[in-house]
Z-matrix of the N, CA and C atoms (Angstrom, degrees):
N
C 1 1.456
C 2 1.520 1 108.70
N 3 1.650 2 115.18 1 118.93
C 4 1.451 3 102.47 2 167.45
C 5 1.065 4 121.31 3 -96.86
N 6 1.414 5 121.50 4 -175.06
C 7 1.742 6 124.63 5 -170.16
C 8 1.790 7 98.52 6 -122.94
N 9 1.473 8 99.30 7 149.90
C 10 1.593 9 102.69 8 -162.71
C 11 1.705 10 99.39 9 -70.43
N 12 1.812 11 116.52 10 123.19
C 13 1.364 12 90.74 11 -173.38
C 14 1.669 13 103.72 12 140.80
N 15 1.410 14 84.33 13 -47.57
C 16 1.863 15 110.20 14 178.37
C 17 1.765 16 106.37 15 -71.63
N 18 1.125 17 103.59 16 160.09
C 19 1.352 18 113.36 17 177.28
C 20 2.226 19 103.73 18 -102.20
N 21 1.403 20 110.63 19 156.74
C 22 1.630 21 87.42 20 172.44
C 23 1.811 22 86.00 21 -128.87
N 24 1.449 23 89.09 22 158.91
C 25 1.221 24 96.19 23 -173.09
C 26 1.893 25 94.22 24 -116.36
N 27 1.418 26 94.61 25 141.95
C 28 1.709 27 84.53 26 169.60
C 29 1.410 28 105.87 27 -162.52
N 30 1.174 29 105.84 28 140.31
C 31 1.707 30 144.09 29 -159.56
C 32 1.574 31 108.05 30 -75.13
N 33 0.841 32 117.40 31 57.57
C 34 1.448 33 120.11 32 161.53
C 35 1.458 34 124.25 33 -31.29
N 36 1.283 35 133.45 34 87.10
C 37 1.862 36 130.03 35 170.06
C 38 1.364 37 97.32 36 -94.29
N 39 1.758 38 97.55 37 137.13
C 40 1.209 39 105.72 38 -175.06
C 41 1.479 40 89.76 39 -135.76
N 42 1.590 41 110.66 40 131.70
C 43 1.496 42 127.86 41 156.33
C 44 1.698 43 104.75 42 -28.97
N 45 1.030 44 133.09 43 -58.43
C 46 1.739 45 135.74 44 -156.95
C 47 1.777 46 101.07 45 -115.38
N 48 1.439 47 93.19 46 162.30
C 49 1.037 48 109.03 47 -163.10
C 50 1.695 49 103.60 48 -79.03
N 51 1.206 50 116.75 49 -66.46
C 52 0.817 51 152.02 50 132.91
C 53 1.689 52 139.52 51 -36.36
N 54 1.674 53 126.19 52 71.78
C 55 1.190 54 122.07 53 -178.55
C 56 1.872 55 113.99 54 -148.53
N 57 1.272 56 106.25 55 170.68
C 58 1.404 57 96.56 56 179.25
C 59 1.758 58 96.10 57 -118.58
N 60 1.334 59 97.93 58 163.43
C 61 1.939 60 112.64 59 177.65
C 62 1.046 61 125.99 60 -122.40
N 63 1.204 62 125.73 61 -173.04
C 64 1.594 63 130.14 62 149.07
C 65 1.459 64 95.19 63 -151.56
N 66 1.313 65 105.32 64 128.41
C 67 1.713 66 133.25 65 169.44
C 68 1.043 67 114.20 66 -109.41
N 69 1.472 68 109.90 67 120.93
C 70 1.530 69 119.26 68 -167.31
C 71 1.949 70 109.73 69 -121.66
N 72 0.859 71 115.29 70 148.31
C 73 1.747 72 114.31 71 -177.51
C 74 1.325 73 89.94 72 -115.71
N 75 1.397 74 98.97 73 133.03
C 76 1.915 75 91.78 74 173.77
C 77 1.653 76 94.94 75 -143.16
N 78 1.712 77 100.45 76 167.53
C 79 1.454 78 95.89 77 168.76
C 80 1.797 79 78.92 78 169.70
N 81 1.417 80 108.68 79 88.44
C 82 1.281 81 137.09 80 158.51
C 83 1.596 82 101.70 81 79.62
N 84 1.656 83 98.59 82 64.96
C 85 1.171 84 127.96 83 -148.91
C 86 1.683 85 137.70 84 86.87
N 87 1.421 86 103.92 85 -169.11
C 88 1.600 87 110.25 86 -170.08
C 89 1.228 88 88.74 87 -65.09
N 90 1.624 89 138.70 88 155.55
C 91 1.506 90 120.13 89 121.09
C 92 0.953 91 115.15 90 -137.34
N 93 1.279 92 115.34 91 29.12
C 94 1.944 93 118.17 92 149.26
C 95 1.415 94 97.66 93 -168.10
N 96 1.420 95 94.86 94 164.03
C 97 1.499 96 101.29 95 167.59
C 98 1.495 97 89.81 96 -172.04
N 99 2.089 98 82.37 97 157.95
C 100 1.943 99 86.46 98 166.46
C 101 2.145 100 99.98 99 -167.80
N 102 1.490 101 89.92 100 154.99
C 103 1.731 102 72.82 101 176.64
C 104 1.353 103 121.05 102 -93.44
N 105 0.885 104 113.94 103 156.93
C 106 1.247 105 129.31 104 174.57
C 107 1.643 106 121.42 105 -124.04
N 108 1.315 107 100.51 106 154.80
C 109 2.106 108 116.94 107 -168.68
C 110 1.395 109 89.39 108 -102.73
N 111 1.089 110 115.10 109 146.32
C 112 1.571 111 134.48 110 161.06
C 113 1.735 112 98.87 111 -120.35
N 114 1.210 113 93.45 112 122.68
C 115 1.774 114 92.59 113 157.16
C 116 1.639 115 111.48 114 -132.09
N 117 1.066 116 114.40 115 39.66
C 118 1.767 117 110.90 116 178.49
C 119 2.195 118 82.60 117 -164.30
N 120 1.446 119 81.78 118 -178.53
C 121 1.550 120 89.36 119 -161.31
C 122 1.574 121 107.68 120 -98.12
N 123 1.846 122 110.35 121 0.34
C 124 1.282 123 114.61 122 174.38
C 125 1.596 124 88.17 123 -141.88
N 126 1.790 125 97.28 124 143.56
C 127 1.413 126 103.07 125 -169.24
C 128 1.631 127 78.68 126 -157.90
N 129 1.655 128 102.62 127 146.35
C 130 1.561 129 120.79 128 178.77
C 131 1.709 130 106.96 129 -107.43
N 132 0.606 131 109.91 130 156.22
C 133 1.902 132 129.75 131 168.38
C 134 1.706 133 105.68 132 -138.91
N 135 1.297 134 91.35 133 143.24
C 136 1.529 135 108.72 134 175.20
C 137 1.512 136 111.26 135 -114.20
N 138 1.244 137 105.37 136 107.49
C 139 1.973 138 111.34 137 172.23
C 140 1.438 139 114.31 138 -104.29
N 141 1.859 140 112.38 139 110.28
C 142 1.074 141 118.22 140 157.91
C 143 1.270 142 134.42 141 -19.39
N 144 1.679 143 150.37 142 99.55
C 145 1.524 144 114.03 143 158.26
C 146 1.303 145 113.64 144 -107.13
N 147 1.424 146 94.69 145 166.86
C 148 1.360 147 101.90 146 -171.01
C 149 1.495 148 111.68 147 -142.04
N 150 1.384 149 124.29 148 -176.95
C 151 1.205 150 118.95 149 -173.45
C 152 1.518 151 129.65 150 -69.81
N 153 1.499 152 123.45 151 -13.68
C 154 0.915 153 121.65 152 -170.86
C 155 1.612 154 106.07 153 -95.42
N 156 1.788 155 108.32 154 -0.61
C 157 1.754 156 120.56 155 176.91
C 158 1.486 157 103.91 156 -57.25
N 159 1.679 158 125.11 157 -44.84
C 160 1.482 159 117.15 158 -156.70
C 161 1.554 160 105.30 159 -55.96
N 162 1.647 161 106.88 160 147.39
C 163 1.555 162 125.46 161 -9.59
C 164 1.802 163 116.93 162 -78.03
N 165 1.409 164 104.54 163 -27.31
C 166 1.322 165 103.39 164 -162.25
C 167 1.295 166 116.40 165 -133.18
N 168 1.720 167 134.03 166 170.76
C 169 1.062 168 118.45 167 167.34
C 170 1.521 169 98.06 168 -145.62
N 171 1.623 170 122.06 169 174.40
C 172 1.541 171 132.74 170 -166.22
C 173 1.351 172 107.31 171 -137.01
N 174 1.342 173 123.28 172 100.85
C 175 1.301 174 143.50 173 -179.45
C 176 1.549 175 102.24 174 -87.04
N 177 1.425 176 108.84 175 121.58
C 178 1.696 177 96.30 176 160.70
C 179 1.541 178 93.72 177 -151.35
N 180 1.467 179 96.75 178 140.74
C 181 1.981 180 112.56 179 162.03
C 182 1.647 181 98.73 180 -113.23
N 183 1.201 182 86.64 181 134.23
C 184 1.806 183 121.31 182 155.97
C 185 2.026 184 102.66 183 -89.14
N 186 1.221 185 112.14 184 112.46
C 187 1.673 186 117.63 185 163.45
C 188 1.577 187 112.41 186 -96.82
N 189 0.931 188 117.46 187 126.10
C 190 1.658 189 121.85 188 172.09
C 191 1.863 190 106.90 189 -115.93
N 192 1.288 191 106.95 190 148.67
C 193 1.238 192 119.38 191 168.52
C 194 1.256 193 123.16 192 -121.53
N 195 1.142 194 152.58 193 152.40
C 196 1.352 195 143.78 194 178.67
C 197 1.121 196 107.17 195 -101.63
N 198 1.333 197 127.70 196 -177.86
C 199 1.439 198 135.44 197 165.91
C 200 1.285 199 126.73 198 -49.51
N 201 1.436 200 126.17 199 116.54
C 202 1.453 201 111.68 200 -170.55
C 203 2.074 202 103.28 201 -131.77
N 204 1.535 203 98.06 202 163.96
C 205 1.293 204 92.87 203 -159.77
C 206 1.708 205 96.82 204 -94.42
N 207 1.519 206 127.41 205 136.81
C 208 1.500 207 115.51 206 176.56
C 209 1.329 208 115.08 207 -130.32
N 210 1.158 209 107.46 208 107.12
C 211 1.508 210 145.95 209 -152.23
C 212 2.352 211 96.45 210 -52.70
N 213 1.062 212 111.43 211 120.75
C 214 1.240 213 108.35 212 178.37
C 215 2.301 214 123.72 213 80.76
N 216 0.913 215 94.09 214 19.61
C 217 1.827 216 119.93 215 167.97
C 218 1.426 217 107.41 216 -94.96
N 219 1.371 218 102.91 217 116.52
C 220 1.557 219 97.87 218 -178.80
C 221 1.657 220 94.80 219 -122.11
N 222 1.188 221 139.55 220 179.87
C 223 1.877 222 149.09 221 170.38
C 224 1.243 223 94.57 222 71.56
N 225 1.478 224 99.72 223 -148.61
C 226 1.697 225 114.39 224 -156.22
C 227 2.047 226 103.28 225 -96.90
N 228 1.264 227 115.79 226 12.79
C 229 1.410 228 81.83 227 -179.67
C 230 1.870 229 90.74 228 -122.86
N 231 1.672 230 98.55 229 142.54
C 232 1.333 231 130.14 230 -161.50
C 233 1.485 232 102.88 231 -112.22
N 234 1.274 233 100.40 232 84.61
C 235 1.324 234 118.92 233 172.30
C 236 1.582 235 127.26 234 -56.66
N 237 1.567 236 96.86 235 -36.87
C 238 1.735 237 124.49 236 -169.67
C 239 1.682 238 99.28 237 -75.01
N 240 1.427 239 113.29 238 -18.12
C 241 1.907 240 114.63 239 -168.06
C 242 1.007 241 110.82 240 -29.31
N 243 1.179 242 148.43 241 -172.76
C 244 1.382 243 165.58 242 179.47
C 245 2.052 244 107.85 243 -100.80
N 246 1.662 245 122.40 244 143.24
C 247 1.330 246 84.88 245 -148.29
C 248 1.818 247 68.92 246 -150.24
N 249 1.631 248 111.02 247 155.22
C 250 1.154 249 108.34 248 168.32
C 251 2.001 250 104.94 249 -121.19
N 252 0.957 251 109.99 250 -153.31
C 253 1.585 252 126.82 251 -161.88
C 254 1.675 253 108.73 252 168.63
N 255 1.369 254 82.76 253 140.65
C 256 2.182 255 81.59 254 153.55
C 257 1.385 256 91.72 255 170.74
N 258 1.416 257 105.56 256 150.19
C 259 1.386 258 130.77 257 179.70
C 260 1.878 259 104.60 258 -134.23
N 261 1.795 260 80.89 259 179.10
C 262 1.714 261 74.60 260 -161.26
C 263 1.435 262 89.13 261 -147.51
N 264 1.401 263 121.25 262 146.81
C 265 1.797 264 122.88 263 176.30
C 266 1.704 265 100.41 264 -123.46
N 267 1.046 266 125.43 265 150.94
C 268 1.633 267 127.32 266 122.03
C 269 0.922 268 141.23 267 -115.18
N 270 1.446 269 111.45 268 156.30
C 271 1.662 270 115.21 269 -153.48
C 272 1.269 271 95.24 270 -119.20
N 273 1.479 272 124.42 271 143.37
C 274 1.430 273 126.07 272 173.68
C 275 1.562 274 92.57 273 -115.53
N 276 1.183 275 93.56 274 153.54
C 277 1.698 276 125.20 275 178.80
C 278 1.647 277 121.21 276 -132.34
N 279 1.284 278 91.47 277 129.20
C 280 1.541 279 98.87 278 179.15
C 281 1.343 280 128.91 279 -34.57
N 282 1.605 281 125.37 280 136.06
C 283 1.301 282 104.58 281 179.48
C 284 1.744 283 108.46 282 -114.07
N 285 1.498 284 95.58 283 -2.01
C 286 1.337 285 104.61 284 143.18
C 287 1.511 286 121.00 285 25.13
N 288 0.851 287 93.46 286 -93.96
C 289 1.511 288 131.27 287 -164.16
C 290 1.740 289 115.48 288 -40.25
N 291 1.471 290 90.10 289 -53.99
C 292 1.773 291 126.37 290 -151.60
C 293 2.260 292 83.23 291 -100.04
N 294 0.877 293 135.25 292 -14.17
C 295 1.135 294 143.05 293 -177.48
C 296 2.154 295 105.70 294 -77.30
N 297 0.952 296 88.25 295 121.99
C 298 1.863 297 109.74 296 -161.52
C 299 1.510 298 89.86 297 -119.06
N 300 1.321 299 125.43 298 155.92
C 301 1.727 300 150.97 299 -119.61
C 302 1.853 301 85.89 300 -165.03
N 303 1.003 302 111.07 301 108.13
C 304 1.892 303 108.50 302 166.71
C 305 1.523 304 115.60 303 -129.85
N 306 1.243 305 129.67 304 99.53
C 307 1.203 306 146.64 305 176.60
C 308 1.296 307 115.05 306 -93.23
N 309 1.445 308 113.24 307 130.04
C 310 1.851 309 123.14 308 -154.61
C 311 1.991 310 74.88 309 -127.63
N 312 1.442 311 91.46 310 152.02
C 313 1.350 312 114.63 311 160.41
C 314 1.390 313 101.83 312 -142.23
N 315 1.708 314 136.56 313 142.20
C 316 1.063 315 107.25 314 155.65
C 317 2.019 316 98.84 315 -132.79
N 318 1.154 317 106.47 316 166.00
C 319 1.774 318 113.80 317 -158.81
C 320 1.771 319 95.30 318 -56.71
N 321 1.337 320 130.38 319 -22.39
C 322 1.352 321 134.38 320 -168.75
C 323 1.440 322 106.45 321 -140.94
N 324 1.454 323 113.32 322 147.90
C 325 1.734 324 119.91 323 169.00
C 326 1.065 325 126.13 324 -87.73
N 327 1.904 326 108.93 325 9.66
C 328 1.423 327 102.83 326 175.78
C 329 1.369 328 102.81 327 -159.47
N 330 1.295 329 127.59 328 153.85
C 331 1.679 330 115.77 329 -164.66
C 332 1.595 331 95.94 330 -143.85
N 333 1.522 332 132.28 331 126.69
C 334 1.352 333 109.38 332 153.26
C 335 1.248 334 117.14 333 -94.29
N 336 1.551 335 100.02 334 -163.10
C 337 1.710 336 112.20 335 -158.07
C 338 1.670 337 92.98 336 -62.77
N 339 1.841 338 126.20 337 137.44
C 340 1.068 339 111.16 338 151.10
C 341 1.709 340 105.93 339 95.98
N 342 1.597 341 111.93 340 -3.08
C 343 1.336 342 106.22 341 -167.36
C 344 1.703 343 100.94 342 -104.26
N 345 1.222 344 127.27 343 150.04
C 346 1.154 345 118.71 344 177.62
C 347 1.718 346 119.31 345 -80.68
N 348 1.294 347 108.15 346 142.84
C 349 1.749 348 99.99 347 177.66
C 350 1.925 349 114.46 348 -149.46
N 351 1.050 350 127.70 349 145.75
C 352 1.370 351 129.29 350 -177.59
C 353 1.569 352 115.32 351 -93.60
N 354 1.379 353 124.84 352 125.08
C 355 1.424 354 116.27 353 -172.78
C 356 1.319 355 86.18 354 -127.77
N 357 1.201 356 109.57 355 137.57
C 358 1.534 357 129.32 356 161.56
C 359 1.706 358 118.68 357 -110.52
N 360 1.452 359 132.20 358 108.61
C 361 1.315 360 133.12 359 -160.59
C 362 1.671 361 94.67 360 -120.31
N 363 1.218 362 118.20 361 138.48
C 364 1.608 363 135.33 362 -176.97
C 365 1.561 364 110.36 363 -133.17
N 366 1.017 365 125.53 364 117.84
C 367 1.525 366 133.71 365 -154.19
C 368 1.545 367 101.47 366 -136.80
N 369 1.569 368 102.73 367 113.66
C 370 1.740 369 115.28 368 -172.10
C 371 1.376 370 102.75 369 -111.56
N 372 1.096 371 115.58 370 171.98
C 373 1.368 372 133.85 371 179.57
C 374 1.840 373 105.80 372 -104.78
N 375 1.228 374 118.94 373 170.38
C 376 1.324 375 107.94 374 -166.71
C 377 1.689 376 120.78 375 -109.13
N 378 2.015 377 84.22 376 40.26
C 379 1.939 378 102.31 377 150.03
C 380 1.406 379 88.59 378 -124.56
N 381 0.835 380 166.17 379 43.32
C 382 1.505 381 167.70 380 41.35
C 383 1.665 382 97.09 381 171.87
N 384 0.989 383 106.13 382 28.36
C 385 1.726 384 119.67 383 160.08
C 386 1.995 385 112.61 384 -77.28
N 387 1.566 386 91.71 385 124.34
C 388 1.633 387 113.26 386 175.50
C 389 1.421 388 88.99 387 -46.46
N 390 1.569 389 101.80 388 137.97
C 391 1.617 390 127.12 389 154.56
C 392 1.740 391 115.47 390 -118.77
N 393 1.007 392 88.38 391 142.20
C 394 2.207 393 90.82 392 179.69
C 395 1.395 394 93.82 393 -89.57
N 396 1.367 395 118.81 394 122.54
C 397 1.557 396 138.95 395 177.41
C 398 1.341 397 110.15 396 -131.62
N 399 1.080 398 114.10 397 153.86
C 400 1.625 399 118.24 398 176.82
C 401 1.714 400 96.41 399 -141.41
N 402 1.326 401 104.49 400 136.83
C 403 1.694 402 126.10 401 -120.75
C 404 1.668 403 93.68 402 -160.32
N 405 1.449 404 114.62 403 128.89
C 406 1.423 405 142.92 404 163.69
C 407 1.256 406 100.46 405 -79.40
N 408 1.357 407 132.20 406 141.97
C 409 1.298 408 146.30 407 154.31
C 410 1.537 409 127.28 408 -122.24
N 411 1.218 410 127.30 409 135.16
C 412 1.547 411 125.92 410 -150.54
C 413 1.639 412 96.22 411 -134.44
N 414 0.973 413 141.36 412 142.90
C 415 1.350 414 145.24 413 146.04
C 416 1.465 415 90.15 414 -114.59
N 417 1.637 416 97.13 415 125.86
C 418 1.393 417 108.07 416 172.10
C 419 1.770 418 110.33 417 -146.54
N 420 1.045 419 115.88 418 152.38
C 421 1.516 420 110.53 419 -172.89
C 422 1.049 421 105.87 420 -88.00
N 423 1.649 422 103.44 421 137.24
C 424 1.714 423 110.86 422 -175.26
C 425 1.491 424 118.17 423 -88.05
N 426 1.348 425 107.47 424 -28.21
C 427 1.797 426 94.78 425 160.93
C 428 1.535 427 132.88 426 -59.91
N 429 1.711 428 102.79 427 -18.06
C 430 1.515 429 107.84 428 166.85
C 431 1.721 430 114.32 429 -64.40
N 432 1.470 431 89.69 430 -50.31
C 433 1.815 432 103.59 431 175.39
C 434 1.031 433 132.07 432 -50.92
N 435 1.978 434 105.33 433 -43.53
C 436 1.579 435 98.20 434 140.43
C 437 1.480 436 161.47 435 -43.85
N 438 1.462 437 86.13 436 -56.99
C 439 1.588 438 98.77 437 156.52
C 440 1.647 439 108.86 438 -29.92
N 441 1.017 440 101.40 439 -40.25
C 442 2.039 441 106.28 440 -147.60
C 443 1.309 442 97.72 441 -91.67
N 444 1.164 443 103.80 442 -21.11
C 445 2.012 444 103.24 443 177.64
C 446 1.687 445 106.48 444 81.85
N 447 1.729 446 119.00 445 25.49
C 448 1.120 447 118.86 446 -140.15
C 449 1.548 448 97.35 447 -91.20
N 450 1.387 449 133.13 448 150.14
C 451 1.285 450 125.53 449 -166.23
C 452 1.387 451 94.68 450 -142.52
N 453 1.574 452 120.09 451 135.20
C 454 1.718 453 116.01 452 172.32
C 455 1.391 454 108.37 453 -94.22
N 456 1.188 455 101.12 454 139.10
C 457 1.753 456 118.98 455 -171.71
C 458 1.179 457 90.15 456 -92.33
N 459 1.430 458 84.99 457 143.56
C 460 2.032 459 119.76 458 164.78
C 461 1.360 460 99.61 459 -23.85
N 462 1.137 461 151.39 460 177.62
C 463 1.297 462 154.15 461 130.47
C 464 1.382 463 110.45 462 -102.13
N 465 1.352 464 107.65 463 -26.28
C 466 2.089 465 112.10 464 169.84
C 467 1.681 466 96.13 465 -51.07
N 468 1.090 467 128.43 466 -67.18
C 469 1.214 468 138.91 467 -133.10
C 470 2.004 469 101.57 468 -92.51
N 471 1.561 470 100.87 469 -14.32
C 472 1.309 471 99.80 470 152.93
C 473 1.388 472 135.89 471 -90.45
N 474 1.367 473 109.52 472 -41.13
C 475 1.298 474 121.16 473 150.24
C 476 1.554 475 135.10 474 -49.71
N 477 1.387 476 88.04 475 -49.30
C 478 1.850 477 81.13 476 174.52
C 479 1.724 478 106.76 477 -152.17
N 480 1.724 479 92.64 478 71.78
C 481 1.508 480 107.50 479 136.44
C 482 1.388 481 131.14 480 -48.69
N 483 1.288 482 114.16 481 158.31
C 484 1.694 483 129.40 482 153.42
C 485 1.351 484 108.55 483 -41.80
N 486 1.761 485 107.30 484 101.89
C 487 1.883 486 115.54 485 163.93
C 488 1.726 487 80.86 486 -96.49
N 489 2.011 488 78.14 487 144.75
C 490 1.436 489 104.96 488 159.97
C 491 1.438 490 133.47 489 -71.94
N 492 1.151 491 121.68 490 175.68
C 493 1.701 492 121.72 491 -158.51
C 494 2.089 493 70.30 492 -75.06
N 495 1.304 494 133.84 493 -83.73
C 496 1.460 495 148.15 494 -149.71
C 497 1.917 496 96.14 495 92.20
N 498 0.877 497 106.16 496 18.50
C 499 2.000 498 99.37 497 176.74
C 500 0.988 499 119.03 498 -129.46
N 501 1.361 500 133.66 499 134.74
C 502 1.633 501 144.45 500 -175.37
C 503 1.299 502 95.99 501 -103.83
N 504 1.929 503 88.00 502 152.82
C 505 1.801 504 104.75 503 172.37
C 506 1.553 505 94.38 504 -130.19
N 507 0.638 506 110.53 505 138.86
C 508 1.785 507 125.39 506 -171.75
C 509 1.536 508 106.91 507 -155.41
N 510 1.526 509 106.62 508 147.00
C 511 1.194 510 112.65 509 -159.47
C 512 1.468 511 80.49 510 -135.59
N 513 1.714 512 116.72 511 109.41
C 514 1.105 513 117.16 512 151.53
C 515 0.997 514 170.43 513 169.07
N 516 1.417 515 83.37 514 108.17
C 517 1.583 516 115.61 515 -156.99
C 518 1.795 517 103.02 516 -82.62
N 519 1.361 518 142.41 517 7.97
C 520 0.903 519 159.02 518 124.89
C 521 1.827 520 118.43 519 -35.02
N 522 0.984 521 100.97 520 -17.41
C 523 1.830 522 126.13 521 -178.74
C 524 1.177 523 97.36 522 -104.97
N 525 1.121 524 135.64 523 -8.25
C 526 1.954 525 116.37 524 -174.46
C 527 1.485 526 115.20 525 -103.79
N 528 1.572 527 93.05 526 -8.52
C 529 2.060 528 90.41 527 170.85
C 530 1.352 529 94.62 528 -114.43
């Protein structure tokens, strides 16, 4: 998991010694890309993240090779052809960050229907610095909630789930004859 800020490093293996790419970062679409040379069969790239990555991001290279000559092949199979590849990573990123602290007080530990009560709620950020939020409040009975088996979800994990790459890699040049 990286932190927004961090650099990622990632290990490129490539079938050929020799090939060129395109590395693309996506995450509900393209949002960068650039090519890159391989001249050995392991080659690194460094991808920025940053804050607007949480939670995740979608790395993929396309490798192409061109025609190459291979010394001692004799008949019909063409070893030297022209050749593609691509692999794909994701990177998760801290959500850290985006994770908020909500502390309820209320003047009594128990309220019935109709009774008046004062709640005071203080909502930090996660260096424990006040944030201005504007905030639903519920008094609800917990033996009903029981009954219901009712459980409150993360709000990280609603807010900022896993977005998809939204981008295809397709190879195809299989389409041109």
């Amino acid at each position: 998991t990286y932190v927004p800020g961090e650099t990622a490093s990632l290990l490129i293996k490539s079938p050929w010694r020799r090939a060129l790419g395109l590395l693309t970062v996506e995450r509900k679409g393209i949002r960068s890309y650039r090519l890159i040379e391989l001249n050995s069969s392991v080659h690194v790239e460094k991808i920025r993240v940053g804050a607007t990555d949480v939670p995740n991001l979608h790395v993929k290279v396309a490798l192409v090779r061109g025609r190459v000559r291979v010394p001692g092949v004799t008949g019909n199979t063409d070893l030297g052809r022209p050749r593609f590849a691509a692999g794909t990573a994701a990177l998760k990123v801290s959500v850290k960050e985006k994770q908020l602290t909500v502390q309820v007080k209320a003047d009594r530990a128990t309220a019935r229907p109709g009774a008046k009560t004062t709640v005071t709620v203080k909502v930090t950020d996660h260096r424990g610095k006040p944030v201005a939020s504007r905030l639903a409040v519920m008094l609800v009975d917990e033996g009903v909630l029981a009954l219901l088996g009712f459980r409150v979800a993360d709000p990280t994990t609603i807010f900022h789930g896993p977005r998809a790459a939204m981008a295809a890699l397709r190879d195809l040049r299989a389409d041109l004859l």
